[in-house]
MDAnalysis code that builds the backbone (N, CA, C; Angstrom):
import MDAnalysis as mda
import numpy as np

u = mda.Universe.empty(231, n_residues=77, atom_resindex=np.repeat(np.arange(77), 3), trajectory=True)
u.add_TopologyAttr("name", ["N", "CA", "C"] * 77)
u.add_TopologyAttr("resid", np.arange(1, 78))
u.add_TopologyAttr("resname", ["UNK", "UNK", "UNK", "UNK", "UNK", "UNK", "UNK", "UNK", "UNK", "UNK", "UNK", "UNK", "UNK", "UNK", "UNK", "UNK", "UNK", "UNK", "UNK", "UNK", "UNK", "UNK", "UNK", "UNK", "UNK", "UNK", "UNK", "UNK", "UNK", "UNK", "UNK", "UNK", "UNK", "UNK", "UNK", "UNK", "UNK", "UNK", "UNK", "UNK", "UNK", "UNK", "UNK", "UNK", "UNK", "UNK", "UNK", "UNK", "UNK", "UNK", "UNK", "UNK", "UNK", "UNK", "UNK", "UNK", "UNK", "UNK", "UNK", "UNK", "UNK", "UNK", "UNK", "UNK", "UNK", "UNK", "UNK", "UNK", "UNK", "UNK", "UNK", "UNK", "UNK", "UNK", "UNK", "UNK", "UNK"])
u.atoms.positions = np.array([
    [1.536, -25.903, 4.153],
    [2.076, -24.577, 4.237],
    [2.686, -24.395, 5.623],
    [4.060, -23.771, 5.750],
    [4.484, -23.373, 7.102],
    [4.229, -22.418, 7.716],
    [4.660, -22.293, 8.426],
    [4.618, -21.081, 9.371],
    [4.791, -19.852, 8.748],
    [5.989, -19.544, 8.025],
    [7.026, -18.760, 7.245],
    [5.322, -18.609, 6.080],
    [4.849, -19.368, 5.583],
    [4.622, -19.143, 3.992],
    [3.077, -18.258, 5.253],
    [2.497, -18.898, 6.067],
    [1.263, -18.534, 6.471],
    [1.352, -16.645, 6.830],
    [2.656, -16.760, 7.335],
    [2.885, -15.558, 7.905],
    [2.952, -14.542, 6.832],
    [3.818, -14.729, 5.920],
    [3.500, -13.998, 4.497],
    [2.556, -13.767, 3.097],
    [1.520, -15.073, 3.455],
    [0.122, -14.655, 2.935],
    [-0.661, -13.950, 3.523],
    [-0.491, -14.218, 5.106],
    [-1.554, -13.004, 5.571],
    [-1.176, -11.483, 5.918],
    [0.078, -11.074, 5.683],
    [0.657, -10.079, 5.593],
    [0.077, -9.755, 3.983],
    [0.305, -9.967, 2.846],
    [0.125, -10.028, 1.500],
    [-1.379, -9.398, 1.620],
    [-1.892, -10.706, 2.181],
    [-3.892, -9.806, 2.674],
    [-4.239, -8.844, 3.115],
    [-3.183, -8.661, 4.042],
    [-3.531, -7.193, 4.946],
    [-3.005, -6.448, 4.051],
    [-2.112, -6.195, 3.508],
    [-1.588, -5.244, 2.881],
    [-2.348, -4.874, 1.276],
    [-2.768, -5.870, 0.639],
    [-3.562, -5.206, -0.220],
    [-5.276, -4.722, 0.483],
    [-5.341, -5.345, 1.789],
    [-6.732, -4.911, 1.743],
    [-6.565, -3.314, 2.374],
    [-5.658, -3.086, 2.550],
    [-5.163, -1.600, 3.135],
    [-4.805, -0.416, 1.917],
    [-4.162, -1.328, 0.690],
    [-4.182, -0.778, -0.056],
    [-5.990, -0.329, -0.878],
    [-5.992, -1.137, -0.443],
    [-8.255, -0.882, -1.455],
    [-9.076, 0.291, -0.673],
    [-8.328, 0.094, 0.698],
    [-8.814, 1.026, 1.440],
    [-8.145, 2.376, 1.613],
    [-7.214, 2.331, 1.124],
    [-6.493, 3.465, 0.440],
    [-7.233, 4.128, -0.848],
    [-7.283, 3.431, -1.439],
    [-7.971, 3.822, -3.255],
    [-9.223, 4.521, -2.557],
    [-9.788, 3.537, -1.876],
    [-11.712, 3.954, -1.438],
    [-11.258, 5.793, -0.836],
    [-10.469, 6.150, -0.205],
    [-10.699, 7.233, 0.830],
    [-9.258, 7.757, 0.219],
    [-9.100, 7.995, -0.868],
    [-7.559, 8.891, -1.858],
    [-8.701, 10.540, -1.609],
    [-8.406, 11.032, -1.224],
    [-8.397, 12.844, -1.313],
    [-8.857, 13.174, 0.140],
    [-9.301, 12.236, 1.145],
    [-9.225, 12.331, 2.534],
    [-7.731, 12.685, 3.891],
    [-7.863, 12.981, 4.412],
    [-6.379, 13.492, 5.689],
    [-6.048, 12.066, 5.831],
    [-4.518, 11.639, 5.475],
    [-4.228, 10.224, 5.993],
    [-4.254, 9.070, 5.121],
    [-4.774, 9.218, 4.070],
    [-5.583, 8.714, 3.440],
    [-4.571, 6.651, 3.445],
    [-3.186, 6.990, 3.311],
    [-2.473, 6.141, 2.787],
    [-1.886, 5.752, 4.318],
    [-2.357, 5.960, 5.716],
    [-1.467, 5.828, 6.577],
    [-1.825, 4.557, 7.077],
    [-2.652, 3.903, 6.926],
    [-2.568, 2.108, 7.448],
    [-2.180, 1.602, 6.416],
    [-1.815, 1.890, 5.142],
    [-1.046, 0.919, 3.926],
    [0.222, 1.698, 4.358],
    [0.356, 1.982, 4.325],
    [1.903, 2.194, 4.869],
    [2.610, 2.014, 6.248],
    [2.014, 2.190, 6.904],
    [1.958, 1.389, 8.254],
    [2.120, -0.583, 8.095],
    [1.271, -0.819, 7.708],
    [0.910, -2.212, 7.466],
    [2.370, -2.963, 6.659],
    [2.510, -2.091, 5.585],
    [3.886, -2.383, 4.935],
    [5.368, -2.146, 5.732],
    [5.226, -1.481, 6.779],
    [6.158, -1.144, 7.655],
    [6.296, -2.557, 8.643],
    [5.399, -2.535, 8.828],
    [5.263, -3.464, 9.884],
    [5.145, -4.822, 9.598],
    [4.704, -5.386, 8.490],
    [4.899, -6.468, 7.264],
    [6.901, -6.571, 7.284],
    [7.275, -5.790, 7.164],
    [8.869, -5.665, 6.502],
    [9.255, -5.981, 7.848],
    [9.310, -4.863, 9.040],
    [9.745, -5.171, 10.151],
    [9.854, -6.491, 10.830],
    [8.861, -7.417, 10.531],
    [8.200, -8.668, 11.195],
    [8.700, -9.819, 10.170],
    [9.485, -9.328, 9.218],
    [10.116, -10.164, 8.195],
    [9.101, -10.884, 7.377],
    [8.020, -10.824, 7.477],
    [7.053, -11.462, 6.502],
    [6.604, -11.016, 5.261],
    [7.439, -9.322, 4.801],
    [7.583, -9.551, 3.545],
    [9.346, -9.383, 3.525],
    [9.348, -9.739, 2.264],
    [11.450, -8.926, 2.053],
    [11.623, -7.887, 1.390],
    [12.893, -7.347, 1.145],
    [13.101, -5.943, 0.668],
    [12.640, -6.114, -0.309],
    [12.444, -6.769, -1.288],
    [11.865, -6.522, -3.050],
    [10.405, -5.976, -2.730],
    [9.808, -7.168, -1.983],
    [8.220, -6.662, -1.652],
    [8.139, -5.846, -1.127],
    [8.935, -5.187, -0.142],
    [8.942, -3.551, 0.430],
    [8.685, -2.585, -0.411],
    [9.909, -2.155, -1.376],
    [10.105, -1.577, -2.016],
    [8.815, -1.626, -3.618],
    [8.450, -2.890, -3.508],
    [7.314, -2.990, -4.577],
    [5.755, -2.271, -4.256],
    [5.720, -2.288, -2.477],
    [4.720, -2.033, -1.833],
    [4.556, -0.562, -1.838],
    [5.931, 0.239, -1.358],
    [5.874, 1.600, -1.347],
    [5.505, 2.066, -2.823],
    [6.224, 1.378, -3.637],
    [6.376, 2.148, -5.290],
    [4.689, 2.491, -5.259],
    [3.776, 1.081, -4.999],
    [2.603, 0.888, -5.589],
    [1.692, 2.072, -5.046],
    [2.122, 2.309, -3.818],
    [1.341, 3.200, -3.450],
    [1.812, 4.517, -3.671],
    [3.032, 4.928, -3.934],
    [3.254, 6.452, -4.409],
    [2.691, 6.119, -6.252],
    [2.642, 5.012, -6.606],
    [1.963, 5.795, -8.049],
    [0.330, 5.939, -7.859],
    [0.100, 5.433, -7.212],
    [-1.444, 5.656, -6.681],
    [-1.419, 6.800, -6.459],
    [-1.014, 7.296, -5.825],
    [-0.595, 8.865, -5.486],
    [-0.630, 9.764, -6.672],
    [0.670, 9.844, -7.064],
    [0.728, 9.813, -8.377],
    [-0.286, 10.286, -9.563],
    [-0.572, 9.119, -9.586],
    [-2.254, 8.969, -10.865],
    [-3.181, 9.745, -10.071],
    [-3.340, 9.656, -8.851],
    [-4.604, 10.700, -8.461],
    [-4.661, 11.751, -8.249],
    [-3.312, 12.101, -8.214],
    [-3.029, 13.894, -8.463],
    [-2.457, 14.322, -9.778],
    [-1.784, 13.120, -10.557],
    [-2.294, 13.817, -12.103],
    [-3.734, 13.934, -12.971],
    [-4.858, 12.949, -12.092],
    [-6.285, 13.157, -12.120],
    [-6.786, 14.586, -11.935],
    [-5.908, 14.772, -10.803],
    [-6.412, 16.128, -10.057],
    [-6.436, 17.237, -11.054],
    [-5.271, 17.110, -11.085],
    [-4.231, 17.928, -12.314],
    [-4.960, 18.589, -13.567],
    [-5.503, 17.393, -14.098],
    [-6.040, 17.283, -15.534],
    [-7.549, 17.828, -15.487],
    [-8.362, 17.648, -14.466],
    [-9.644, 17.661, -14.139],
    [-9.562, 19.561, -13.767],
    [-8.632, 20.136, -13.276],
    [-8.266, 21.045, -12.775],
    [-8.386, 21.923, -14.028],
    [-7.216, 21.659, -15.227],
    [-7.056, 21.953, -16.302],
    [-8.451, 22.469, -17.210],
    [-9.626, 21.301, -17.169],
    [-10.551, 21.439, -17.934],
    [-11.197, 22.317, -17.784],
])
């Protein structure tokens, strides 16, 4: 493995483990700001590319998403 591939698996790591830690602490202040950070800075540093950018943000606004149509529904009952 090179340099290039090392640099973008451990970006890949950080970024989903930011995302889990997102899920763990969803209805807290901030909740999403080191997965998004992390993905910023992943993109910036070229170790992911625009597809994975754009795959990264999506993932986390439907997280979003689903937990405030949770909200939503739970609200409803």
């Amino acid at each position: 493995m090179n340099l290039q591939q090392r640099d973008h698996q451990t970006a890949i790591g950080w970024i989903e483990g930011e995302i889990d830690n997102m899920i763990r602490d969803l209805g807290k202040p901030n909740a999403s700001s080191a997965a998004t950070s992390v993905i910023t800075l992943a993109y910036l540093l070229r170790a992911i590319d625009d597809n994975e950018h754009r795959h990264y943000r999506a993932r986390v606004d439907q997280i979003y998403a689903s937990y405030n149509e949770s909200i939503k529904q739970g609200a409803a009952a």
